[in-house]
C-alpha positions in Angstrom: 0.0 0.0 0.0 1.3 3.4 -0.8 2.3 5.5 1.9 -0.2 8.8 2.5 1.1 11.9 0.4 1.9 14.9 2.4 -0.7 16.9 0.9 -3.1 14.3 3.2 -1.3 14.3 6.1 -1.4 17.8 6.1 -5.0 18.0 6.0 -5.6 15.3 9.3 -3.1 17.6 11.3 -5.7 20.6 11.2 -8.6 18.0 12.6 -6.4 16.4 15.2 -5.1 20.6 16.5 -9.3 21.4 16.3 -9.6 18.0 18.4 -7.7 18.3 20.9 -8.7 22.1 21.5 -12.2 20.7 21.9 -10.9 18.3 24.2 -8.5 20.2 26.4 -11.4 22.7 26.1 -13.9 20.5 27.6 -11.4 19.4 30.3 -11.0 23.1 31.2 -14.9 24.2 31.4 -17.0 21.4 32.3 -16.2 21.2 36.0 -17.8 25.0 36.2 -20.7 24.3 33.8 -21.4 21.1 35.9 -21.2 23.4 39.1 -22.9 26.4 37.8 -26.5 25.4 39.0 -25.3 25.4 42.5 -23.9 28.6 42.0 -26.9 30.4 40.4 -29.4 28.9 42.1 -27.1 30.1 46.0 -26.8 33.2 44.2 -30.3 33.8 44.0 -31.9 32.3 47.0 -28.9 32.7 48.9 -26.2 34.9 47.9 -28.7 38.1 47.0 -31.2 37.8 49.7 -28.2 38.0 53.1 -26.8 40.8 50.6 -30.2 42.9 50.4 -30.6 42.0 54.3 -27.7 44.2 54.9 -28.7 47.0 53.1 -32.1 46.8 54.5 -29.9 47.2 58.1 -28.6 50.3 57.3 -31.7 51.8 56.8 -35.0 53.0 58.9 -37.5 51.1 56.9 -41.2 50.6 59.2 -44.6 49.7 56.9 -46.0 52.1 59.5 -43.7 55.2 58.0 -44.2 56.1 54.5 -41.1 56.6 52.4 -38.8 54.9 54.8 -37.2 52.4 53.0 -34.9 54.5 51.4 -33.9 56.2 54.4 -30.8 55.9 55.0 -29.6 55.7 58.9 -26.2 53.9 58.8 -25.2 52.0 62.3 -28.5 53.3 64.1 -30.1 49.8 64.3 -27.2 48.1 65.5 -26.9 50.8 68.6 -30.2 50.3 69.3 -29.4 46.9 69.9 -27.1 47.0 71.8 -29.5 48.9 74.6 -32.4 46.7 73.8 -33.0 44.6 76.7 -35.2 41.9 74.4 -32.5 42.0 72.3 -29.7 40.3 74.7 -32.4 38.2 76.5 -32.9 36.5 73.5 -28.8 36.1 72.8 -28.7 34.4 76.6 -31.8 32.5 75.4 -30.1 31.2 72.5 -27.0 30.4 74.1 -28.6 28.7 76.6 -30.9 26.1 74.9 -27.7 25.9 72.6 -25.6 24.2 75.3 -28.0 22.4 77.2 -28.9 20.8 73.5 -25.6 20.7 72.0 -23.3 18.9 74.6 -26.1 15.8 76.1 -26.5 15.3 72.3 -23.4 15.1 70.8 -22.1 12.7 74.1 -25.5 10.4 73.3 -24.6 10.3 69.9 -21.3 8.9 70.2 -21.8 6.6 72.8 -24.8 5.6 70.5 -22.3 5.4 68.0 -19.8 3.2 69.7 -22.6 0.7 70.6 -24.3 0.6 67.0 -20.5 -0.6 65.6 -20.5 -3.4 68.0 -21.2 -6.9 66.1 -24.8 -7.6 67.0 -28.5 -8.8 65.4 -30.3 -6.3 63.9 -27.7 -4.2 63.5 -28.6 -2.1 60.1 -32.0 -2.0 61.5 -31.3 -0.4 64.3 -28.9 2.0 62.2 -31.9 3.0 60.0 -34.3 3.4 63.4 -31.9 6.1 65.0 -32.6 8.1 62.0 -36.2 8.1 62.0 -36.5 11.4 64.5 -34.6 13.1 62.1 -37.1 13.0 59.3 -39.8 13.1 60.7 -41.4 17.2 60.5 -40.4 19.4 62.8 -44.3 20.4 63.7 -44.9 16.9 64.6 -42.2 16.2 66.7 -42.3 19.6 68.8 -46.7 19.3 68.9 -46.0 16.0 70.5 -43.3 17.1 72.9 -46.0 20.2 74.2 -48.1 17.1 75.4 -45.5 15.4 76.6 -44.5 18.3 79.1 -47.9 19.5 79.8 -48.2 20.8 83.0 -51.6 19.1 84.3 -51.6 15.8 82.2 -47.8 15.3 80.9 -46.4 12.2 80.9 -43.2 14.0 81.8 -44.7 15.4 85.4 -46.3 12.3 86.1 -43.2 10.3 85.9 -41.4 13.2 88.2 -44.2 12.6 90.3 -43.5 9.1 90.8 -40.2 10.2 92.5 -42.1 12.8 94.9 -41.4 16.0 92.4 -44.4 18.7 92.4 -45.7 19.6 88.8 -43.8 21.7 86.6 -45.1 24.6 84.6 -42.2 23.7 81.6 -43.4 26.9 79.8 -43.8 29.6 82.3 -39.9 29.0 84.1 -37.0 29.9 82.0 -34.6 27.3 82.8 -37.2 24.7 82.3 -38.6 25.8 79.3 -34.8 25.7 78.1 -34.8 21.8 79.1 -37.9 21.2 77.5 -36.9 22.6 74.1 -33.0 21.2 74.3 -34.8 18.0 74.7 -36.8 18.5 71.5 -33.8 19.0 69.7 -31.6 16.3 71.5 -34.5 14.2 70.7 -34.1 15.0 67.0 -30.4 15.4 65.8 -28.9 12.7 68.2 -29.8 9.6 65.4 -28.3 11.8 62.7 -24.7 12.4 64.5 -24.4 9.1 65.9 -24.6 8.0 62.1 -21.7 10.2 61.3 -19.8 9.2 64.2 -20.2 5.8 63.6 -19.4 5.9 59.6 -16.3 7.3 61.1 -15.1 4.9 63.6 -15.9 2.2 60.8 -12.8 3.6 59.2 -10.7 3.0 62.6 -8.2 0.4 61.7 -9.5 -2.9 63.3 -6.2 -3.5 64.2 -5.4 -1.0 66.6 -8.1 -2.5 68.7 -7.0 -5.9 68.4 -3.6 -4.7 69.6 -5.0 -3.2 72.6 -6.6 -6.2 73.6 -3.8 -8.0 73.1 -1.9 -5.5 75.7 -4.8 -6.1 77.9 -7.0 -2.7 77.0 -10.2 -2.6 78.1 -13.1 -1.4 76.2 -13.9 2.0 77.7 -9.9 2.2 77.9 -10.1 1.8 73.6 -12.7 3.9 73.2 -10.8 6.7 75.2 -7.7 6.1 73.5 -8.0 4.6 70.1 -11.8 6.0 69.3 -11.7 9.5 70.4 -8.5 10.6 68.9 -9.2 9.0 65.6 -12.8 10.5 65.4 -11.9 14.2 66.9 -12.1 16.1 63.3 -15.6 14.2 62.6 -16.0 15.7 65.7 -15.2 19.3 65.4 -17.5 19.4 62.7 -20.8 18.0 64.4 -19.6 20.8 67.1 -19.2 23.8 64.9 -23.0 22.2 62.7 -24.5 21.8 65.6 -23.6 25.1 67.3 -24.9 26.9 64.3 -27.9 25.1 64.2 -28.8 25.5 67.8 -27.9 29.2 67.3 -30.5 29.2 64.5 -33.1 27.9 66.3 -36.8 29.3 65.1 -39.2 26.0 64.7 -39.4 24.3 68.1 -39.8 27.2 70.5 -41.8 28.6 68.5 -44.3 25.9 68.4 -43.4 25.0 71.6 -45.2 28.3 72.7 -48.8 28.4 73.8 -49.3 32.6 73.9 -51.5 34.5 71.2 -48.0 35.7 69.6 -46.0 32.7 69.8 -42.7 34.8 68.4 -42.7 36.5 71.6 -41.2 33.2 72.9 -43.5 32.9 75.9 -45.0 35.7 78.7 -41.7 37.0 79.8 -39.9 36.3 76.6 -38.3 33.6 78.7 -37.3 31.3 74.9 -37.4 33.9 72.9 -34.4 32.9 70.5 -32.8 35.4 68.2 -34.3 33.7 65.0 -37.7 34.4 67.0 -36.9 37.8 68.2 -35.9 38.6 64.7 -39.3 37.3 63.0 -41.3 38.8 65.6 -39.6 43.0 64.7 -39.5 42.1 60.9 -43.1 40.3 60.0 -44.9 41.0 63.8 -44.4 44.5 64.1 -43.2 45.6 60.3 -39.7 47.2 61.5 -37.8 46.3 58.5 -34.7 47.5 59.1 -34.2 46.7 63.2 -35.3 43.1 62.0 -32.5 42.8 59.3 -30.0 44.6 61.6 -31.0 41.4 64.3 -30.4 38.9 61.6 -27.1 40.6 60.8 -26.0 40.5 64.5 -27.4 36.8 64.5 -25.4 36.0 61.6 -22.3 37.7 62.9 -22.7 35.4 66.3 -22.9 32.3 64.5 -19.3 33.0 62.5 -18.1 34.3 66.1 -19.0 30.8 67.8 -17.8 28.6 65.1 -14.4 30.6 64.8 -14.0 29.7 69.1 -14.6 26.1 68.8 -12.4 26.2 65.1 -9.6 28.3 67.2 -9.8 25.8 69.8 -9.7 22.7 68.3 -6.7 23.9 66.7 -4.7 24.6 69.9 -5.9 21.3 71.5 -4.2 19.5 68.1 -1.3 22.0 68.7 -0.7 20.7 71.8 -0.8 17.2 71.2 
């Protein structure tokens, strides 16, 4: 066969260059195309809305004044708050259910964890039954909880009363309508991060614990010192998740609530969370811009308390 003339190979090296632009082309902007729904769709719902929050902040906007929303007022709404008694009630509020939710759950969730990766009979069953809280809607679960800690007929007083303890008003005290509302949550998200603590400890080694046993470890002993270390950055993350979650919390005390206004977070305000406060100024009593400027502050706590507990972990690694 006779060898191609240079006139053809001259012509296939223009297709193969045009080919392998397309390709290297292709390579180069189909990760962003592929990622560009995510993008548009944050920038829109997301992106755009905390922007136009801001400069709804800055001004004096009220449905009850006429030709305020272009008002311009700069820092005014965020030194109101900062003398607005309702206003740090609801930060000690939110800090408060915060812990008393965050830390039992997390500690129930790996302990949980660390019995659900135990060999044992129905084991994925059991995986797929901690998770069932977590789906289920949020009106639901907090409607049923309000019945639970009833103060005349809860099951919750009755069983205190079984020990000798008078009836609780859960609603009307502040540190037990805290409990009552960290137990909603607990209830909730404690399923969801003993799954994530325990697809982590499935990628412990097996080996390590079988060379603790060998050296005569006990269990608790490798679960202090083979589990914990290994699982500390799954860890830092249900911290810093669940922080900002309980931080955001706007669904369970508000249904949790039995008053006429149920944003005012009971009769003293005494669960009033920021979420809450911030719905009850923006869409309760129209003040546009003193509701953004509480959403701003609220958003500005949240990147506060996750930098702490990111700050920290990184010292405690540090120091090991």
């Amino acid at each position: 066969m006779a060898a191609p003339t240079a006139a053809a190979r001259g012509a296939r090296a223009p297709a193969r260059t045009a080919g392998h632009r397309w390709h290297r082309l292709d390579r180069t902007v189909s990760p962003y195309l592929y990622l560009s729904p995510f993008f548009v769709v944050f920038g829109v719902f997301g992106l755009f809305p905390m922007l136009y929050t801001g400069y709804v902040s800055f001004t004096a906007w009220r449905a009850d004044r006429p030709g305020s929303a272009g008002q311009w007022v700069g820092l005014e709404n965020y030194r109101k708050l900062l003398d607005d008694p309702f206003f740090w009630n609801a930060v000690k509020n939110t800090l408060g259910i915060g812990v008393l939710a965050t830390v039992p759950q997390l500690l129930l969730a790996l302990g949980l964890a660390h019995l659900l990766n135990y060999r044992m009979r129905g084991r994925t069953l059991m995986r797929l039954g901690v998770l069932l809280p977590n789906v289920t809607s949020v009106a639901a679960v907090t409607l049923i909880f309000v019945q639970l800690f009833g103060r005349d007929f809860g099951m919750v007083n009755w069983f205190l009363s079984l020990f000798g303890v008078d009836r609780v008003d859960w609603q009307a005290g502040t540190l037990s309508s805290w409990s009552a509302i960290a137990a909603i949550v607990t209830w909730r998200w404690t399923g969801y991060n003993a799954l994530l603590y325990l697809a982590a400890m499935q990628s412990v080694p097996f080996e390590l614990y079988e060379a603790a046993a060998l050296d005569g470890a006990s269990r608790w002993r490798q679960f202090r010192s083979i589990t914990i270390p290994m699982l500390r950055p799954t860890i830092l993350f249900t911290v810093i998740v669940s922080t900002i979650g309980a931080l955001q919390l706007f669904g369970e005390p508000m249904l949790f609530s039995q008053q006429q206004d149920p944003t005012t977070g009971g009769s003293q305000h005494q669960f009033q969370t920021l979420a809450l406060y911030s719905y009850n100024q923006f869409w309760g009593r129209f003040k546009y811009g003193y509701g953004a400027a509480i959403s701003w502050a609220m958003f500005l706590l949240i990147v506060l308390v996750a930098a702490v507990n990111f700050l920290a972990a990184r010292r405690m690694r540090g120091a090991e």
